[in-house]
N, C-alpha and C positions, 0 to 999 in steps of 0.2 A: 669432381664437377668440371664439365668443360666451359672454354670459356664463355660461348652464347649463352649456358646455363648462367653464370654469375653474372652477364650483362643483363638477362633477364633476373634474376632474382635482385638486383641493385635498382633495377626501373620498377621492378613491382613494389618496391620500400617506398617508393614515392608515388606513384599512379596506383592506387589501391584499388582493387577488387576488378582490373581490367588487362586480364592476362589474353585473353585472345587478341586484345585491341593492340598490345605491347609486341604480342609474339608478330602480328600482322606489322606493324611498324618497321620493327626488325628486318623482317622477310621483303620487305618494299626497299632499305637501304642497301642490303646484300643484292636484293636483282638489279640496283642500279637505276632506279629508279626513283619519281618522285609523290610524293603523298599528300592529298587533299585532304583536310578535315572540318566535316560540315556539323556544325554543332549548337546550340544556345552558348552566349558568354557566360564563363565562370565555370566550364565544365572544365578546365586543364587539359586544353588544347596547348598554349604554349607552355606549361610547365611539362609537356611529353617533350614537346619540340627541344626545350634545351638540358631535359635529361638526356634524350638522346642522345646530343652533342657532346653532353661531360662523360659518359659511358662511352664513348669509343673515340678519346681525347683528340675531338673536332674544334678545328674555328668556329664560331658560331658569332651570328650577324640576324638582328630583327629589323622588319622593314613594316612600318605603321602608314598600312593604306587609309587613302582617305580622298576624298572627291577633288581634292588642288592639287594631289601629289604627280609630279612629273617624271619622263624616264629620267632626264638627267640626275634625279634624286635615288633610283634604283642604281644607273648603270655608272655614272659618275661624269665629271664634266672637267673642260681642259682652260686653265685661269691662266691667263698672262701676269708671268712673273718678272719683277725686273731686279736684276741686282744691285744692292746697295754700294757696292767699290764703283764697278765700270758705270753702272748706267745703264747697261743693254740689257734684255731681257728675252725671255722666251716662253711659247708656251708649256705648261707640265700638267699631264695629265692625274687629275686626282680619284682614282677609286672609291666609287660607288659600297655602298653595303653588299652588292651581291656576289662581291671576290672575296668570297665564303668557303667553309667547306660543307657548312650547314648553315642554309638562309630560311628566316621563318617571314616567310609572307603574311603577314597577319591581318585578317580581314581583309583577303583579298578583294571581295564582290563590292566593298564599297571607291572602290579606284576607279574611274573610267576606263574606259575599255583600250585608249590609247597608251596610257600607264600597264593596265593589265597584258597587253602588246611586248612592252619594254623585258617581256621575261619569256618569253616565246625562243627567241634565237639562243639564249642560255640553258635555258632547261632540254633544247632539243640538242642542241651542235656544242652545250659547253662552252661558249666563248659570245663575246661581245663585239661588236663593230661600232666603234666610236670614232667618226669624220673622218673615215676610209680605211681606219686602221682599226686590224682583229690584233682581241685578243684573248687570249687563254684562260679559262676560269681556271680553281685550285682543282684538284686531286682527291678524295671525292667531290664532286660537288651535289647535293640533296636538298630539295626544295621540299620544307614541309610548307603549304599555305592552308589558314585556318578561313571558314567565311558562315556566316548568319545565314542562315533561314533565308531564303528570298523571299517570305513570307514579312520580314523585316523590312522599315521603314531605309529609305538611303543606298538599298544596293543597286549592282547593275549585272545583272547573271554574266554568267562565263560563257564565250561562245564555245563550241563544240568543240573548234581546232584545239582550242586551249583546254579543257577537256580533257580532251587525249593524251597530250603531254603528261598527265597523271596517270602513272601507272596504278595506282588505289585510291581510293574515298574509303573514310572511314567517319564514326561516328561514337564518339564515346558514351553518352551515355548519362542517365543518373544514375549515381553511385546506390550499391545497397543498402541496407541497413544498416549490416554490422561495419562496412565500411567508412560510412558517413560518419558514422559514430567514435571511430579512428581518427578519421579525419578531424575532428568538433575537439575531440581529447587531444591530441595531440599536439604537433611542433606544425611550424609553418613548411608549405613543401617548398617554398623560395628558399627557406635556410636548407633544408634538405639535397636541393638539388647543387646547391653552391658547394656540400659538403663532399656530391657524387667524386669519387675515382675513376680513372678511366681503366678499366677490366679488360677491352680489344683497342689495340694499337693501331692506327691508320696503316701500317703497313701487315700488322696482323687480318683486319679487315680487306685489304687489298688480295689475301690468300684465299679468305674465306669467296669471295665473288669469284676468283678463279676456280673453286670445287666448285661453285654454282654452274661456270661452262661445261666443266666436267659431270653433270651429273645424265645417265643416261637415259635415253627417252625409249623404251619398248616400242615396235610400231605398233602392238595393240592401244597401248598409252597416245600414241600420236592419231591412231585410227578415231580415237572414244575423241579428242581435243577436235578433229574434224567436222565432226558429227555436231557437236555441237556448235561451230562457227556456222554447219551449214543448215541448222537449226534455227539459230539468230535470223539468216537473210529470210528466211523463208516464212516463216511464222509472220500471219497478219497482223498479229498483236505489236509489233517491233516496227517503225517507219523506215528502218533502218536497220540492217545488220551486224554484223561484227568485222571490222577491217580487217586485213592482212595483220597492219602493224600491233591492230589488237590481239591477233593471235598469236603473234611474237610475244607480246607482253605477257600475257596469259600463259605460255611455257615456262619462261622466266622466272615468274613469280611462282608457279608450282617449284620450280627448281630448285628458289630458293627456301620454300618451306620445307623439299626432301632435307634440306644441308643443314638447316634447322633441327629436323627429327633427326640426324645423322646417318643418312642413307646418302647412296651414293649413285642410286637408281629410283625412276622416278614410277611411281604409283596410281592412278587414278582418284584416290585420294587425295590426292599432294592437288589436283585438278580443283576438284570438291571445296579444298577448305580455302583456295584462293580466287573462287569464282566470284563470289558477290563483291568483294572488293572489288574485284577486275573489271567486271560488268555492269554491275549497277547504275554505275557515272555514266556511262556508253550507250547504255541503249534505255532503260528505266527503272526507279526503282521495284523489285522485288522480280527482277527481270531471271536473275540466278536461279531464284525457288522454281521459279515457272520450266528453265530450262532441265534443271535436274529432272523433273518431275515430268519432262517427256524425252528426255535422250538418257536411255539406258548405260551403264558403263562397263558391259558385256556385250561383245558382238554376239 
């Protein structure tokens, strides 16, 4: 068994009957990337979040949105200190929760939008600017953020820019029958996940993202991924296209589904099974179905 196999079969002991949602996870931390999930409460949005974290022995940090939260409660704030011998003192900066290596944004959509701001420069450039001074997030750094229905009393949607920052949305789901029913019998998955080992190494994971540059793109493969961004702009149905940067992301995350399946070249398939993740959040949902189903994946 290799080892994405035993990090996948370690998170399916605890995320029951949601192996695509798992395998899709997975494929979003290896592209380097980060993962939205849109979901009802009590689905085990963050007991994925910090299985993942214990399966590829991550820092992990949760950050509990809510309509008074500030960035300085995200990013961290600088206290004047003074010493108790001399007397003099200075300021020292106190880190925030999101010098992480895994931070779970939890219920994002109910933060204002100035809060939901405070995570924009990190998730994109990796580093923070606190009163004039950057500085460096950890090595990886992976933002899962979980958020309600906007359907839901209390939120405040995401704007588009922030949006895009996600490289997947996902949705888990009610569980099935024979799952739930696991679930009802069983142990709690908080003691479960406390129990998790970690299977990939931050520096083993650091390898695996490197196969993900390395995996190779066919120009037929790159021709079929064209076709469909030039699909997106075009199509009346869409207010809006597919960016540039979305089609960067959209390579990526194929890339790293090949490295997943253990290939080292990439397929139109590998395109397929990470399109609605990729899309859906971007342009609308069920946006994926509609494109498959008019851009062939044969010239």
């Amino acid at each position: 068994m290799s080892a994405i196999e035993g990090a996948l079969s370690s998170l399916s002991n605890v995320i029951l009957g949601k192996n695509q949602q798992l395998k899709l996870s997975m494929c979003c931390l290896l592209a380097d990337g980060h993962l939205l999930i849109e979901d009802l409460p009590g689905m085990g949005k963050t007991t994925l979040s910090h299985a993942l974290a214990q399966v590829f022995g991550l820092k992990y940090s949760r950050i509990q949105f809510t309509s008074d939260l500030l960035p300085a409660d995200i990013i961290g704030v600088s206290i004047f200190e003074k010493s108790p011998d001399s007397g003099e003192g200075a300021f020292r900066f106190h880190q925030g929760p999101v010098f992480a290596q895994v931070v779970l944004a939890d219920e994002i959509n109910r933060a204002t939008a100035k809060s939901q701001s405070a995570l924009l420069e990190a998730m994109e450039e990796r580093q923070v600017t606190v009163e004039g001074q950057t500085r460096k997030l950890p090595e990886p750094f992976f933002v899962i953020a979980t958020q309600n229905p906007s359907s839901q009393g209390g939120t405040f949607p995401l704007p588009e820019s922030q949006l895009d920052r996600f490289l997947m949305c996902l949705s888990l789901g009610y569980p099935d029958a024979r799952a739930e029913r696991e679930l009802l019998e069983g142990v709690s998955r908080r003691h479960l996940v406390d129990e998790l080992q970690a299977v990939i190494s931050p520096e083993a994971l650091a390898g695996l993202r490197q196969a993900v540059d390395g995996v190779k793109a066919s120009s037929a493969v790159l021709d079929y991924l064209q076709r469909i961004l030039a699909f997106s702009r075009n199509d009346t149905r869409f207010t809006h296209g597919l960016s540039p940067r979305a089609g960067i992301a959209l390579l990526r995350a194929a890339k790293a589904w090949a490295v997943i399946d253990g290939r080292s070249f990439l397929i139109p398939e590998d395109v397929q099974a990470v399109l609605a993740p990729v899309v859906d959040h971007r342009l609308k949902p069920g946006a994926a179905r509609h494109i498959l189903e008019n851009v062939a994946a044969l010239a």
